[in-house]
Phi, psi and omega in degrees: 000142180234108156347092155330077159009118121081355171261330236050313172342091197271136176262138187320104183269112170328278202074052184222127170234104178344077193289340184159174175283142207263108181233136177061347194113003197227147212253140162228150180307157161287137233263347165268015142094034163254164173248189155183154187254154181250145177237160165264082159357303199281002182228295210087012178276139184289160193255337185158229211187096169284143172309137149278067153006078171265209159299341176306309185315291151324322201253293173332275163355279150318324136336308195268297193292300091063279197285299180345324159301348204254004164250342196283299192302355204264306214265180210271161210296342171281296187323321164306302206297306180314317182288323174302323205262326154347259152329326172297324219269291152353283229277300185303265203355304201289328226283012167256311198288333182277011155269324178277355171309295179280329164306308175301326200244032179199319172107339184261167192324138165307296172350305190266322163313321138319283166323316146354280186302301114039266169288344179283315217282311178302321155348294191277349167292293165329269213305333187286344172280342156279008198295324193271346175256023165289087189235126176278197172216163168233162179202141188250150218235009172132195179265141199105355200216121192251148180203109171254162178230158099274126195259138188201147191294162189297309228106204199292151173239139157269131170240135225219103184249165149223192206306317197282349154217046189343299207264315182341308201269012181259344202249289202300307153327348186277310197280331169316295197296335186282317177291320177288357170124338195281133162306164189215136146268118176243157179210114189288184166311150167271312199275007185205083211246343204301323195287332175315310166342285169319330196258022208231305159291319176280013171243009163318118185091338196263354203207157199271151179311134173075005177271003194205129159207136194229110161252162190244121160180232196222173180347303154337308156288328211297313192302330182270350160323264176338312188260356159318124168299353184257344198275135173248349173179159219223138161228103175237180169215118210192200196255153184287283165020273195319298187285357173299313195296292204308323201291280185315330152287337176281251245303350153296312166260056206030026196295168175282165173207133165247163181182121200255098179256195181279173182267158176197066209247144198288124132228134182259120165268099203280221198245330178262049175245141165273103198321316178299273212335303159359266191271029122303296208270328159303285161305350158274339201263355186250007156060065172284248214346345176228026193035062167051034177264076178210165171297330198246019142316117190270087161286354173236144210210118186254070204260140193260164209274039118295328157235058174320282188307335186255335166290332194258009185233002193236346155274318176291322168322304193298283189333313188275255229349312176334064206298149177209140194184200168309095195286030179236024173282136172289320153276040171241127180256001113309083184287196171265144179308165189277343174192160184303327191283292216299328183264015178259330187303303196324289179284024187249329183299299215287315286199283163029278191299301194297347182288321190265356161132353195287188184243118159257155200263309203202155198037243152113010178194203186275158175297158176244032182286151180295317189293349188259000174331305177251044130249178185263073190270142148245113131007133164295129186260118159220137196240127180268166169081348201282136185254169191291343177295303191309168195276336171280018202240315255205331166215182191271126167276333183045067173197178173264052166214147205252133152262098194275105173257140182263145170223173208233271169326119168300317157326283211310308178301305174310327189262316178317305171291347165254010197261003177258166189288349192286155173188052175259320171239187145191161154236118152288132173245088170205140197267025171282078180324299180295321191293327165324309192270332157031240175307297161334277164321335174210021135307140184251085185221170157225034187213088188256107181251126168268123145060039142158189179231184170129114166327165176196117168312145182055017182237150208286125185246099179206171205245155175259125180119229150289352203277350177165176161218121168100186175238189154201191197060041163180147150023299180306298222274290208319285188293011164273359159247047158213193178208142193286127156258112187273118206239139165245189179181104155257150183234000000 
């Protein structure tokens, strides 16, 4: 443990040393011999010196996965399944020292980073129970004449992660492609990178050279990723920006693209909701555990104004309840935002809001224990009063802060949650069974929870509008990562 300045607080030692980018089965130096540091959000003390992924790097990397391909696709479909339920084992055996890996080098709560782990490990166990429902179809075409499909994999995939679940998204994104037969690149978070690395040393052994390679750096490698001539199909998760840029260099080389963006996402409180129940289901959908830094956050909470007063004094109670400290403390459910740019973006909102009229209730700035000064912690934020024209209502903070809009009209609510380019989550709060599916049916998202929240292994997760392409987490991702072959045969 290494002591914090001047807090007492002892901070976590990783006892993790880059070795270098996992390339071909083998760790290499970067090939212009650069680095770049990683810092712990929650201090700003450096954690260490990550490889820097250039174009050499990359073109090695795609290269390495290219020959790997040419064994992967050979072997036969349990035995991939086998290397996969592997790696599941590895990852539980791992998931306190990888949880706290990413609470020190990514800022959210340990609890839910675990949780993480958790979930990466059942990901890869699914796809791997799935390898045997890759299935083609025949049809016959008279007599003499046989017409078959096959589904068989891209090559090499790029995988583009962010920040906000660091190792979860380099292993679980991983397994759709693997299972299906394709070698993989991933290139982790720049703002969070040691567990990608880390998830680089747990596929040792388990998988033939080049079939897993993982390099670490910034837009730039991501971008020389994407436009490899060698890359047959893209997987990123990110900001809708970002992902405009990824689409658009894969679309030189037509390539497929999935792509999991951001949010601006709804929960609608109707008049027969029980006002605790309510603003429960508001603060959990807004993922304070990850300081309300995720894409499927319900950041805008659509109260209808018959329960304004009591859903809104019973979210702000919840909001200050809220410990925010140290994430690697077991009882702080608030970390620090993930790097000074994201948290000066954060309080540039917050400044925004007081600017455009909203009433802010609670938090709005850093905590005032002395040990969190030099991190980036925000207060759970929430703002009343608020209209759908403000800037904290229309686009994403990827922070812990909630805009509370009153509503009289059902149209009126209906058309506001649907009037932004975002379409990724929404929640409903009501004990109105019809009024629920409703609601539901026309909503424009593409991930809908009645009366709570919360992911479900095998049920399909992707967003609608700008908010994405493709799904994942089910069955869909899997076969999106091969392409039909039509074989015909007459005899």
């Amino acid at each position: 443990m290494q002591p914090v300045a001047a807090t007492g607080i002892d901070e976590p030692d990783l006892k993790f040393s880059a070795r270098g980018l996992y390339i071909g089965g083998k760790w290499e130096a970067a090939a212009n011999g650069r680095t770049f540091a990683t810092f712990n959000p929650s201090t700003g003390r450096k954690l260490g010196e990550v490889p820097y992924g250039g174009p050499a790097d990359v073109d090695r990397a795609v290269k390495a996965a290219a020959r790997g391909f040419q064994e992967w696709r050979r072997v036969p479909i349990r035995e991939r399944a086998r290397s996969l339920e592997a790696l599941a084992r590895r990852i539980r055996e791992h998931r306190n020292e990888l949880g706290m890996m990413d609470a020190v080098d990514g800022g959210s709560a340990v609890t839910g980073m675990r949780a993480d782990m958790d979930w990466t490990a059942d990901s890869l166990e699914y796809f791997a129970g799935l390898v045997t429902e890759i299935k083609g179809e025949t049809s016959s075409q008279g007599p003499r004449h046989l017409n078959l499909t096959r589904r068989q994999p891209y090559g090499v995939v790029a995988k583009l992660n962010a920040f906000n679940h660091p190792f979860r998204f380099c292993a679980e994104k991983a397994a759709a492609p693997l299972a299906a037969g394709n070698c993989v690149v991933i290139k982790g978070s720049e703002q969070a990178p040691l567990s990608s690395l880390r998830l680089g040393e747990l596929c040792e052994g388990l998988f033939p050279p080049g079939v897993v390679n993982i390099i670490s750096g910034d837009g730039a490698t991501g971008a020389a990723l994407v436009a490899h001539p060698l890359v047959s199909r893209v997987g990123f998760v990110g900001s809708v920006e970002t992902g405009r840029a990824v689409a658009r260099t894969a679309a030189e080389g037509l390539k497929r693209v999935s792509l999991e963006l951001g949010g601006k996402n709804p929960i609608i409180i109707f008049p027969d909701a029980d006002p605790k129940a309510a603003a429960a289901a508001a603060i959990k959908g807004m993922n304070m555990n990850r300081q309300g830094q995720s894409c499927s956050s319900t950041s805008r909470v659509f109260v209808h104004e018959s329960l304004h007063r009591p859903v809104l004094q019973e979210i702000v109670r919840l909001a200050e309840a809220l410990p925010v400290g140290f994430p690697w403390i077991e009882t702080n459910e608030l970390g620090p935002i993930v790097s000074e740019k994201q948290f000066k973006r954060v309080m540039g909102y917050i400044e925004s809001g007081k600017q455009e009229g909203a009433k802010l209730m609670t938090g709005g700035g850093r905590p005032a224990a002395a040990e969190l000064q030099n991190g980036f912690f925000v207060k759970p934020t929430v703002f009343d009063g608020v209209s759908q024209t403000m800037k904290i209502a229309s686009e994403e903070i990827f922070g812990p802060v909630m805009s509370i809009l009153t509503w009289r009209d059902t149209e009126d609510m209906l058309a506001s949650a649907n009037c932004l380019a975002y379409g990724l989550t929404a929640a409903i709060v009501t004990q109105n069974l019809a009024q629920a599916m409703e609601t539901a049916e026309r909503v424009e998202a593409g991930y809908v929870w009645i009366n709570g929240t919360g992911r479900y292994l095998g049920a399909p997760y992707g967003g609608w509008k700008s908010s994405g392409l493709g799904v994942e987490e089910t069955f869909e991702e899997l076969v999106s990562y091969t392409q039909i072959k039509n074989i015909h045969m007459k005899w």
